[in-house]
C-alpha positions in Angstrom: -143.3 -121.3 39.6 -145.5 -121.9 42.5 -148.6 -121.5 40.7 -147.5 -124.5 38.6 -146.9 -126.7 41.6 -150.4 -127.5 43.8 -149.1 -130.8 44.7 -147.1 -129.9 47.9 -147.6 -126.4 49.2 -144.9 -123.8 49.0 -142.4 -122.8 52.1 -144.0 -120.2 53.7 -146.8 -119.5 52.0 -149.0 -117.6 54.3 -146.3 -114.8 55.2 -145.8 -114.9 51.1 -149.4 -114.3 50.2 -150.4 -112.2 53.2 -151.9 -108.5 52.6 -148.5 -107.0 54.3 -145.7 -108.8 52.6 -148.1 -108.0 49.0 -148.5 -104.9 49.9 -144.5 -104.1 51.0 -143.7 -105.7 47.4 -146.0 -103.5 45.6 -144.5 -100.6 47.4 -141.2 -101.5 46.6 -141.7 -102.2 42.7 -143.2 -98.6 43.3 -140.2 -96.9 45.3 -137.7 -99.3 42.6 -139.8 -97.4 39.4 -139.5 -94.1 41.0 -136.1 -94.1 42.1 -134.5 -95.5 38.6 -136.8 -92.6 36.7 -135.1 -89.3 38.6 -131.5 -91.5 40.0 -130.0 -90.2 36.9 -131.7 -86.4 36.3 -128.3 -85.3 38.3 -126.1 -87.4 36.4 -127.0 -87.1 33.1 -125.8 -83.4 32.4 -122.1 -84.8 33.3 -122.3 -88.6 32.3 -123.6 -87.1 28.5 -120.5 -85.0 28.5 -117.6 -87.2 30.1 -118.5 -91.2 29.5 -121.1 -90.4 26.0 -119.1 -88.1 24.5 -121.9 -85.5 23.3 -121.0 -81.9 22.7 -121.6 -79.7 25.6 -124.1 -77.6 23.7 -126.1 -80.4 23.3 -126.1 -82.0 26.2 -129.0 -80.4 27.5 -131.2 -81.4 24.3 -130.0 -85.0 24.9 -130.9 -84.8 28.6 -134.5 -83.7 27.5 -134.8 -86.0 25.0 -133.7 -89.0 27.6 -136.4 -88.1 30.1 -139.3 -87.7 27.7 -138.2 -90.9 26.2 -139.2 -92.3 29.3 -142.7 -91.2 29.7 -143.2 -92.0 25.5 -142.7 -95.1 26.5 -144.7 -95.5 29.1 -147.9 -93.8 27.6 -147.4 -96.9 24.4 -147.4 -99.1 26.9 -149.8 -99.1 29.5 -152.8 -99.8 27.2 -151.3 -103.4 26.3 -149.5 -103.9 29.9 -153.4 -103.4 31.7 -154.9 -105.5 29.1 -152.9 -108.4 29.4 -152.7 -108.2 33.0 -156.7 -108.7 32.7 -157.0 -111.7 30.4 -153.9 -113.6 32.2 -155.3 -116.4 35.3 -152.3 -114.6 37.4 -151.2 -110.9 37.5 -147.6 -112.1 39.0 -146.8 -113.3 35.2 -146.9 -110.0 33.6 -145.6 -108.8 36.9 -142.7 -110.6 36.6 -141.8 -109.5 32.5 -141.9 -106.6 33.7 -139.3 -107.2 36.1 -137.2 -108.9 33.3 -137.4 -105.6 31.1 -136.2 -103.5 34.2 -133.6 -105.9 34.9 -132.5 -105.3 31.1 -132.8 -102.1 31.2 -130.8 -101.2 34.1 -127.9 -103.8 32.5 -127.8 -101.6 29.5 -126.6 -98.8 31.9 -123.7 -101.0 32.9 -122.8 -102.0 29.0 -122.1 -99.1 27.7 -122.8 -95.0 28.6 -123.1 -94.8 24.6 -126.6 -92.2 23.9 -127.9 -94.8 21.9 -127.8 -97.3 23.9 -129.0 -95.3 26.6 -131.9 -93.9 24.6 -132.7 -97.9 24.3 -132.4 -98.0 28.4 -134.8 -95.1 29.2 -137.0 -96.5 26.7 -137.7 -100.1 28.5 -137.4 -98.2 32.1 -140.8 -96.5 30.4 -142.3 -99.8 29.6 -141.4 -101.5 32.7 -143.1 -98.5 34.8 -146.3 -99.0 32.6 -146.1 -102.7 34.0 -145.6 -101.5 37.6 -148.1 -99.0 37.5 -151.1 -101.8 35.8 -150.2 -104.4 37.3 -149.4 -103.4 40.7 -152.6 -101.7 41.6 -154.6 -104.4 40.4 -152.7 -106.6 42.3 -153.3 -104.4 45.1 -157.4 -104.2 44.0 -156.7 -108.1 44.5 -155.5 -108.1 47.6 -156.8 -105.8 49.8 -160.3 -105.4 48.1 -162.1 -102.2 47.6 -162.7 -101.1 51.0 -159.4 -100.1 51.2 -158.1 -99.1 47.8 -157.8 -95.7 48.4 -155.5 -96.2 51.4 -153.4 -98.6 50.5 -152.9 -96.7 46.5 -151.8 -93.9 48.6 -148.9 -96.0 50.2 -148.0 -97.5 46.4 -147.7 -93.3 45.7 -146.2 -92.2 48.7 -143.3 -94.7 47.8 -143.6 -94.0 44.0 -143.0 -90.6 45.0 -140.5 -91.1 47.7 -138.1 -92.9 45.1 -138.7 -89.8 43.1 -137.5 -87.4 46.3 -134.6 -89.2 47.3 -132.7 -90.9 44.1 -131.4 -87.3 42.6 -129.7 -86.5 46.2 -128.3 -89.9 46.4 -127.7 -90.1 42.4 -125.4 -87.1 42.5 -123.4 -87.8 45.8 -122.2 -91.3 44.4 -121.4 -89.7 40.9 -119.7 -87.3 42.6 -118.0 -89.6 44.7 -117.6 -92.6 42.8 -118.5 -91.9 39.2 -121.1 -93.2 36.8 -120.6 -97.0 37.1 -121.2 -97.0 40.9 -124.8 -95.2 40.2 -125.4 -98.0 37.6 -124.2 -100.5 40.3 -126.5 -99.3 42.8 -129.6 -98.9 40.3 -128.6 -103.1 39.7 -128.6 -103.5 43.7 -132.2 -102.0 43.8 -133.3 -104.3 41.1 -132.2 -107.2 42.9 -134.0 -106.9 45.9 -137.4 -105.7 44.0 -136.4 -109.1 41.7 -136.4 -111.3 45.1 -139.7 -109.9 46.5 -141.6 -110.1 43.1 -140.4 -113.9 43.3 -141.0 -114.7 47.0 -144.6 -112.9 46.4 -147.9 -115.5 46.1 -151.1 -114.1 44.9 -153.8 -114.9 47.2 -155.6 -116.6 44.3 -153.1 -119.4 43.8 -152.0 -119.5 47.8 -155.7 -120.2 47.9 -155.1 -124.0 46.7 -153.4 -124.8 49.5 -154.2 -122.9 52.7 -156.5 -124.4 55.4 -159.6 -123.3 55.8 -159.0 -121.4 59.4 -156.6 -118.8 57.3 -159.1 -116.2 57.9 -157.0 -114.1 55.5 -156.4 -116.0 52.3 -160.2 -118.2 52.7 -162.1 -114.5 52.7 -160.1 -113.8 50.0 -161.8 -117.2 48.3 -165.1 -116.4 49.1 -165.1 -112.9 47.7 -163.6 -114.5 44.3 -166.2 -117.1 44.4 -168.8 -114.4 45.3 -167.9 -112.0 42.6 -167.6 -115.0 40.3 -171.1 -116.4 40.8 -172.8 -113.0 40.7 -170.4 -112.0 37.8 -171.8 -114.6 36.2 -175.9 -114.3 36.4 -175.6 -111.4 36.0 -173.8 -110.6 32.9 -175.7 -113.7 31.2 -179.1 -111.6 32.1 -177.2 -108.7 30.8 -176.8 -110.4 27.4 -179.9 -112.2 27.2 -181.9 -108.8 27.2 -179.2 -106.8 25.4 -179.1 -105.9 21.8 -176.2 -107.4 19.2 -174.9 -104.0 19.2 -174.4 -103.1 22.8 -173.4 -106.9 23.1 -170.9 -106.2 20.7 -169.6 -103.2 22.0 -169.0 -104.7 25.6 -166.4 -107.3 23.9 -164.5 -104.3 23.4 -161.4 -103.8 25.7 -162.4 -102.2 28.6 -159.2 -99.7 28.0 -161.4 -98.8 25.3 -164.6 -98.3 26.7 -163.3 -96.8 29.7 -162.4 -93.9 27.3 -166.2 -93.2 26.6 -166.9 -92.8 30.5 -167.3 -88.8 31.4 -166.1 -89.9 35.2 -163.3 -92.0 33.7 -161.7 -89.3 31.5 -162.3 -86.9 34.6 -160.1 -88.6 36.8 -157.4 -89.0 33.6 -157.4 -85.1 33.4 -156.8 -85.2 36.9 -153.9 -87.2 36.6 -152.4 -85.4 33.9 -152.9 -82.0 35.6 -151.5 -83.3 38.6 -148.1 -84.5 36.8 -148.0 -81.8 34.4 -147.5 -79.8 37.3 -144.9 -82.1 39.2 -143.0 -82.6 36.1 -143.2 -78.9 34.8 -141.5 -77.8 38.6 -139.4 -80.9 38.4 -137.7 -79.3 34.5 -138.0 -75.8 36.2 -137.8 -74.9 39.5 -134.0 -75.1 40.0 -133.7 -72.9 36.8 -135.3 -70.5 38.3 -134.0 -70.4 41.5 -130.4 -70.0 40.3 -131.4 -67.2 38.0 -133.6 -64.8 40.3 -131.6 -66.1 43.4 -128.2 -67.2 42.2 -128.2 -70.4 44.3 -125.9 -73.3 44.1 -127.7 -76.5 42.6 -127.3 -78.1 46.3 -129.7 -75.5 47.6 -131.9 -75.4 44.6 -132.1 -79.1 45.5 -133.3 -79.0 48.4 -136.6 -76.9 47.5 -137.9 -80.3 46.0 -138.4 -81.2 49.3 -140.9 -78.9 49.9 -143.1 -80.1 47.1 -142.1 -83.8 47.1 -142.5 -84.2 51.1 -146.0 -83.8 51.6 -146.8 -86.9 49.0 -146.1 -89.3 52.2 -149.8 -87.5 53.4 -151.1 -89.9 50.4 -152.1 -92.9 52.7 -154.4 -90.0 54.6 -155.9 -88.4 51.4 -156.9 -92.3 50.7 -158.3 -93.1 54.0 -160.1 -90.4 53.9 -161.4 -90.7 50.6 -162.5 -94.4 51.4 -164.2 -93.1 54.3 -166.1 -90.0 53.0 -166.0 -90.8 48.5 -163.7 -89.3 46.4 -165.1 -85.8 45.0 -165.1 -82.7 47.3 -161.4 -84.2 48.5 -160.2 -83.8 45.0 -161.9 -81.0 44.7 -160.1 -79.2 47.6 -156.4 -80.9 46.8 -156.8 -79.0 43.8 -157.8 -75.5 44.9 -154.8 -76.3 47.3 -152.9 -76.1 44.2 -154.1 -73.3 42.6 -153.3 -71.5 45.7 -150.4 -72.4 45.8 -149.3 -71.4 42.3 -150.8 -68.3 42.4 -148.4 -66.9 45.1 -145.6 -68.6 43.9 -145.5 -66.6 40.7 -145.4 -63.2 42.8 -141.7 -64.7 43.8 -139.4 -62.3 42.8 -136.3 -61.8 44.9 -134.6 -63.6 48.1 -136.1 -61.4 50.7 -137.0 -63.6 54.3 -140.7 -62.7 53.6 -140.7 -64.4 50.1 -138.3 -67.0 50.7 -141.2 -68.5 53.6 -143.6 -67.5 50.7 -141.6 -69.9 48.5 -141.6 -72.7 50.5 -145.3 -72.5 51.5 -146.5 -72.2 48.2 -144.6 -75.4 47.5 -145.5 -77.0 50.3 -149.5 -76.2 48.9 -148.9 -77.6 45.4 -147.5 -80.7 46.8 -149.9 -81.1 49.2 -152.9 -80.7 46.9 -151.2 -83.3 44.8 -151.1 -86.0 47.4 -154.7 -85.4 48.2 -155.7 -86.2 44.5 -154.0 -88.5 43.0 -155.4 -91.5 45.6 -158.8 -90.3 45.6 -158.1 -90.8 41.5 -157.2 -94.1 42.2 -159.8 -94.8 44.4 -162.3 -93.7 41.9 -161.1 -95.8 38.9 -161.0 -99.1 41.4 -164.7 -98.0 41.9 -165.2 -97.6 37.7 -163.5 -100.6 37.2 -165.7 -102.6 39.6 -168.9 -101.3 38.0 -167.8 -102.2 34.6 -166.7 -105.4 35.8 -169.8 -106.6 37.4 -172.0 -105.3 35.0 -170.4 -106.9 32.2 -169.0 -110.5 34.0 -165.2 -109.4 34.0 -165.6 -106.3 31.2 -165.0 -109.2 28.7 -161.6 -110.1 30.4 -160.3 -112.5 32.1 -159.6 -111.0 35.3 -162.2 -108.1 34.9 -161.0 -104.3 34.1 -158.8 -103.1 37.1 -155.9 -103.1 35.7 -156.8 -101.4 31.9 -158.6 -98.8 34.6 -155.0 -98.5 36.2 -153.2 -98.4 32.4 -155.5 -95.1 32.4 -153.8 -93.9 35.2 -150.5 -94.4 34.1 -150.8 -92.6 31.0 -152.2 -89.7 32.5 -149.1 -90.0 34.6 -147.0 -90.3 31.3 -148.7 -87.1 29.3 -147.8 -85.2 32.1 -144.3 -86.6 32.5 -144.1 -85.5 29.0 -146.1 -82.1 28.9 -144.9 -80.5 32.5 -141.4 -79.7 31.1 -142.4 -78.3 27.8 -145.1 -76.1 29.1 -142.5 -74.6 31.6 -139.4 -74.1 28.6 -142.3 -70.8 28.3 -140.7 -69.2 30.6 -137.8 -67.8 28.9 -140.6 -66.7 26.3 -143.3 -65.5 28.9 -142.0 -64.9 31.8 -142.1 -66.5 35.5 -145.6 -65.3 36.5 -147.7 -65.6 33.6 -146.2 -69.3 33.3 -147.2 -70.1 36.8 -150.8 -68.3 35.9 -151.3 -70.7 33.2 -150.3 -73.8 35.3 -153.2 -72.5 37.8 -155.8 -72.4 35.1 -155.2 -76.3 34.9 -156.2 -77.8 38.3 -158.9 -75.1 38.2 -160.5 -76.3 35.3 -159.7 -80.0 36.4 -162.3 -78.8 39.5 -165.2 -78.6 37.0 -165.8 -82.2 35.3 -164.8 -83.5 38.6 -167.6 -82.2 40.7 -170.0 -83.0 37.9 -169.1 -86.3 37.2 -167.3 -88.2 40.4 -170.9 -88.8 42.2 -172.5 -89.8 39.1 -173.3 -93.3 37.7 -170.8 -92.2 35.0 -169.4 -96.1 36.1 -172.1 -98.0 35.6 -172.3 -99.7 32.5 -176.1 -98.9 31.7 -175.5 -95.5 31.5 -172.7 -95.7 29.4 -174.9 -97.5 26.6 
């Protein structure tokens, strides 16, 4: 491993540890995680029946059960992924196990279509998106610096969600063509290439050692670490020296932990979840609907997603923007987007032209509103994490709290995953409308502890004493 080896510098280490070919493998592990969660939501109804065996009246509950495995998974492990990732010298190693558990996962695919088995699959799919997820925006955080987070998380979502958009259409048309093994084939193919980046890939940390010192690049990169180490440093040893034994106490807890007792923290984790719970709830309903009120085929039921899952690719904007002008009224507004949106949506009742362009803009609004939020959320935790960091000389980790802030992130991402599709199974119980009613309640509510908290010093760690 390179970072072993600071004898003789590694072939092209510049390209390997610049900001674009970081930021491409980032993307990728992103697009990779995305694409292997939804690649089989198409499949599974048909693989459970014809290669696992299961009884056609259970398939669905098996389906369920495979997907929420999944985001379980995920919400056990993101805690422990963002915590290691913060005491380790280099991000790449926990990085890279996670790349092993993908690998592994996807190979259980191949071995056999038995449910258990595949239960065992989804299951380490979960854990190695809870790496991806840590990890990979702290690496980005690492790379790119805070100026600009919030741009460049809204490229690692855009391709999160991209993976999402694209792998059901592609999923089905190879089963349909080829059968199951050729989707487990090309799910292998994917992880191979995200396997070669993550191994190509240098952290600017280590490429540091060797690099002259006219790489403008990779030696800024060294002075902010030394920078942030130095000040890190006198000031968390003033910190101590005038704290009490309690509160020193308390900040050797993992940040994780005491990112959990920050108003503005748990703010931007409601956001989160509000944000997927609504993704996910359309995700496990939408096509239901459509081919009971409308009677269409699953082809054109399909291609409604696109009307929610498109506008994520505005993400990067939503970031730039909120690294330009902070964080707050842009959430603020993604999510009153939303509501809009699901307020008019549940007033769809039959295939008319008018409410067919009704359909699709409402759509288009909760997706929108979506990408507008979730990298302003990101943006905000780097910001939280950097507080607590400073404040506290690395939050009592190794390589200070970005990527436990991130873990926070991801299980937001994970409770929704899980709560979105349960929420809409109301519908046979409810109804359409008053479903989509209570959806809009969330991002509404999700308004409130946003505005108070997202300007205020909710970050900083003297406050939080």
């Amino acid at each position: 491993m390179d970072c072993f080896n600071r004898g003789k510098p590694p072939i092209l280490i510049r390209f390997r540890a610049s900001n674009t070919f970081i930021l491409i493998t980032i993307c990728l592990a992103a697009f990779t995680d995305g694409f292997l969660y939804a690649v089989v939501v198409p499949v599974l109804p048909y693989s459970l029946k014809h290669e696992s065996g299961v009884p056609e009246h259970d398939v669905q509950r098996w389906s369920s059960y495979l997907l929420t495995v999944f985001g379980g998974a995920t919400l056990l492990m993101s805690p422990l992924a963002g915590w290691i990732a913060d005491r380790t010298s280099s991000r790449r190693i926990p990085f890279l196990v996670g790349l092993v558990v993908q690998a592994g996962s996807t190979s259980l695919f191949l071995l056999s279509p038995k449910v258990a088995v595949l239960m065992i699959a989804r299951a380490l799919q979960g854990l190695s998106a809870a790496v991806v997820y840590s990890v990979g925006l702290a690496i980005l955080v690492d790379t790119v610096g805070m100026s600009d987070i919030g741009r460049n998380a809204g490229y690692f979502l855009s391709s999160a969600n991209l993976g999402v958009l694209i792998s059901p259409l592609i999923g089905g048309l190879v089963y349909n063509k080829a059968g199951y093994y050729a989707v487990v084939v090309m799910m292998i193919s994917l992880v191979g290439v995200d396997i070669a980046l993550r191994l190509v890939m240098v952290e600017k940390s280590t490429a540091a050692y060797w690099v002259r010192e006219n790489d403008a690049e990779i030696t800024s990169h060294r002075s902010i670490l030394r920078h942030n180490s130095t000040v890190n440093t006198v000031y968390g040893t003033m910190a101590d020296n005038i704290a009490g034994p309690r509160t020193r106490d308390r900040k050797q807890m993992p940040a994780f932990i005491r990112l959990l007792t920050v108003p503005r923290a748990l703010a931007n984790v409601f956001a989160v979840l509000v944000s997927y719970i609504l993704l996910a709830a359309f995700d496990a309903g939408l096509a239901v609907f459509l081919k009971d009120r409308f009677q269409w085929s699953s082809s054109s039921a399909g291609a409604s997603f696109l009307a929610i899952a498109l506008p994520s690719l505005l993400s990067p904007i939503a970031g730039s923007l909120s690294d330009k002008f902070g964080p707050r009224w842009i959430t603020v507004a993604g999510f009153i987007v939303s509501v809009a949106g699901l307020l008019g949506i549940g007033r769809i009742e039959r295939p008319t032209a008018w409410q067919l362009v009704g359909l699709y803009t409402c759509l288009v609004l909760i997706g929108s509103g979506i990408a507008f939020v979730l990298p302003c959320v990101a943006d905000d935790l780097t910001t939280i994490a950097s507080n607590m960091t400073a404040d506290n000389h690395g939050a009592g980790d190794g390589r200070g709290a970005y990527a436990q802030a991130y873990a926070l992130f991801n299980c937001g991402i994970a409770g929704g995953t899980v709560l979105g599709p349960l929420l809409m199974s109301t519908v046979s119980r409810f109804g359409w409308q008053p479903v989509t009613l209570g959806l809009a309640t969330l991002p509404a509510l999700a308004c409130v502890p946003i505005a108070l908290f997202y300007e205020s010093s909710g970050a900083d760690e003297n406050s939080m004493e």
